[in-house]
Structure formats: C-alpha cells, structure tokens
C-alpha positions in Angstrom: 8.0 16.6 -18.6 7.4 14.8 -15.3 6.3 11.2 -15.1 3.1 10.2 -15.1 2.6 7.1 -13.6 -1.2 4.2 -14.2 -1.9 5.2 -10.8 -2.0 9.3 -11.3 -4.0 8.4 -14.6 -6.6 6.8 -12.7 -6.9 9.2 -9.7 -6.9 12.3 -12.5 -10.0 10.1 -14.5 -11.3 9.8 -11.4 -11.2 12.6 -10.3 -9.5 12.4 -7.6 -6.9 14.7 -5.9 -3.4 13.9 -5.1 0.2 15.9 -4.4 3.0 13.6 -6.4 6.3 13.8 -5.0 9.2 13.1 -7.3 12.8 12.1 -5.6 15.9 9.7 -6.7 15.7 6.8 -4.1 19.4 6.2 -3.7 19.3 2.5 -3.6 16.8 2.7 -0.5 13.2 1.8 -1.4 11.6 1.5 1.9 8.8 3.4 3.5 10.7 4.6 6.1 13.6 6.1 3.5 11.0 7.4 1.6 9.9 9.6 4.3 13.0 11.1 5.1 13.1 11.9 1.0 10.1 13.5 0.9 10.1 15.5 4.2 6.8 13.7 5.5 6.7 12.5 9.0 7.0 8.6 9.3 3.6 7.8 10.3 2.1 9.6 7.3 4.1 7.4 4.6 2.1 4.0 3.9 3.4 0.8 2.7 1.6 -1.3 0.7 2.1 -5.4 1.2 0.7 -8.1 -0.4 0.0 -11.6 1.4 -1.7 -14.8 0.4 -3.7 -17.5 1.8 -3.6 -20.9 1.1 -7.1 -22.3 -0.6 -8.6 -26.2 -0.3 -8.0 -25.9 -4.5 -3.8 -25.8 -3.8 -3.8 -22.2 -5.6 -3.8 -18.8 -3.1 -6.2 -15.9 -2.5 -4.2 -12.5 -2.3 -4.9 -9.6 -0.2 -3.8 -6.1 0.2 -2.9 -4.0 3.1 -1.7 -0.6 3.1 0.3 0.0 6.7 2.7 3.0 8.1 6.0 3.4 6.9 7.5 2.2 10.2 4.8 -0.2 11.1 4.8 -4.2 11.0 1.4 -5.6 9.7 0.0 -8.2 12.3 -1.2 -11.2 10.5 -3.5 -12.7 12.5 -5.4 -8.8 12.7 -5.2 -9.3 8.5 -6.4 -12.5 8.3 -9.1 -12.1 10.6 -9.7 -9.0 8.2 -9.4 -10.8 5.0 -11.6 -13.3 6.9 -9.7 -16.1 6.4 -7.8 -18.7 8.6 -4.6 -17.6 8.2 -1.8 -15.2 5.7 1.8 -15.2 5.0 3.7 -12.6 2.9 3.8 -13.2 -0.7 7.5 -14.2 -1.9 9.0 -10.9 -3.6 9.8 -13.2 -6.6 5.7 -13.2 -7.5 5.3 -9.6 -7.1 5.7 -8.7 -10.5 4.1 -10.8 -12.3 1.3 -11.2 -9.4 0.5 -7.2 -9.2 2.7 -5.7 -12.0 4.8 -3.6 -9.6 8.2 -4.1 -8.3 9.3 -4.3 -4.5 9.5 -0.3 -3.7 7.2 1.0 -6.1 3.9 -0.9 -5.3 0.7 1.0 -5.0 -3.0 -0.3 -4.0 -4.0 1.3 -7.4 -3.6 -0.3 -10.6 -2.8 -3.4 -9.6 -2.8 -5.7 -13.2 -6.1 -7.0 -11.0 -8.0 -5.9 -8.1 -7.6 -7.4 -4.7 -9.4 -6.9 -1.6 -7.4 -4.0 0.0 -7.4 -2.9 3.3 -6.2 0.4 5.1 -4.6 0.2 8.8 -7.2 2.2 10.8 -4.8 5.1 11.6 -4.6 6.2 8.5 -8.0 8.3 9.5 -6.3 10.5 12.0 -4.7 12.8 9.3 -6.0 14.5 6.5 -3.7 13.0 4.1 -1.1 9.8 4.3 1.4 9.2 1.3 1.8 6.0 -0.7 3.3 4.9 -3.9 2.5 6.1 -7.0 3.3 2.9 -8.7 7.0 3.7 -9.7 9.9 3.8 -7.4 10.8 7.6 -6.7 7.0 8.4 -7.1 5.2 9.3 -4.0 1.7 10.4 -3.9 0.0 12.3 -1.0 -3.8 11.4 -0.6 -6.6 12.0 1.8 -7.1 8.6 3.2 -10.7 8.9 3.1 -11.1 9.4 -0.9 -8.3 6.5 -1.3 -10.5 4.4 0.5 -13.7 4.6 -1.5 -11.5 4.7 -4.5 -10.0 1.4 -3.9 -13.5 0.1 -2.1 -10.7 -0.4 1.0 -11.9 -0.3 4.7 -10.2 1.0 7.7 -9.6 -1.9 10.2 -6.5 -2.7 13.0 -3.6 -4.2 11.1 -0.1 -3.7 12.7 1.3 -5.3 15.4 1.1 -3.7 18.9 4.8 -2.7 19.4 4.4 -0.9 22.7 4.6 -4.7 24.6 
C-alpha cells in the first residue's frame, strides 16, 4: 500500500486534486535534488521555508513562503509581504516542534498550526508546481491556483533577483 501522508488527507477531504510522486531521496533532501528524482523541471519544484519575526513581547511571529526549487527567498520582498519590519530564517532545530515536519519534508499544508503562507508569484505561470507532501520522498504535483485558496496563500515577489 503506498503512503498516505496529513497533507494528501486533507487535499482528498478537500477535494482537491494532486499527482503524488513517491522516490528514495538518497541522503539529498533539497528542492533542487528532488527535481532531478522526480523528472520535473527545476522551476516547477517549490520549497517551503519558514522564517520569523521578532515581536515587542520577546516571542516571534512565523511566516510561510513557498519558493522555486533553485530560488533564494529575498527577505526584505517577505517581510514587506508578511508586513512586518524585518525576517530571519527560523533555526532548523525549531522546525519540528514549531511546524511538525522535518527539514526535507515540509509542506504549507498541515502544519501542527496555520501560518500566514505566501506563494512566490511565479508559481502562476504553469499549470501545476510540485511541493512536499509532508514526508521526505513524498512529492505532490498541484495547480498553484487551487493550493493557493486551499492554504488562503497569495501570490506576491519573494526571491531574490539573481540576474544582478
């Protein structure tokens, strides 16, 4: 029987459809690896990072950004996003227990709770992108459009400019 994974359970309750993609990482958990195993071009393969912001109570607001495979997120574009005065990547060691998700297999569904999520803006050039179905080896493939209203996410600039 293949896996099933939270995040396919709430897209099928949903309603909403998705390709899963099944493949032994090899010890290699990024985006960019995860492309070559699943034969899908590098722009189409999202990563999803999760940052914080500092608060005037001494605790952290945490926010959500789903970026290409090969992409770097920009963030002053995600805090000016988020719409607030600055972000810095949350320290690998809290993602667990922050998100329920290890580094590799996090997905902007099913998070243990909801954070505002955002979606880099190219994600709305093709009809589908891929992201993680919440298990290392677990790939799902996804219009970007229905991901969006499923995770209330919008589409906004996010990665760095690396043309410069």
């Amino acid at each position: 029987m293949p896996i099933k994974t939270n995040v396919m359970r709430m897209l099928q309750t949903a309603g909403v459809p998705f390709d899963v993609y099944m493949f032994d990482p090899k010890d290699q958990v990024d985006a960019v690896s995860v492309a070559g195993f699943i034969h899908e071009p590098v722009e189409q393969v999202f990563k999803t990072l999760v940052t914080q912001a500092p608060t005037q109570t001494h605790s952290f607001d945490h926010f959500v950004f789903v970026i290409p495979a090969d992409a770097s997120l920009d963030l002053k574009k995600a805090a000016k996003a988020a719409g607030v005065k600055s972000l810095e990547m949350l320290p690998l060691k809290q993602l667990l227990p922050l998100t329920g998700y290890i580094h590799g297999g996090c997905s902007p569904i099913g998070m243990k709770k909801p954070f505002p999520t955002f979606i880099e803006e190219t994600a709305q050039l093709f009809d589908t992108i891929c992201i993680s179905g919440g298990k290392i080896g677990v790939t799902l493939k996804i219009n970007p459009e229905r991901l969006a209203a499923f995770i209330e996410a919008p589409f906004v600039p996010l990665t760095k400019d690396e043309s410069c």
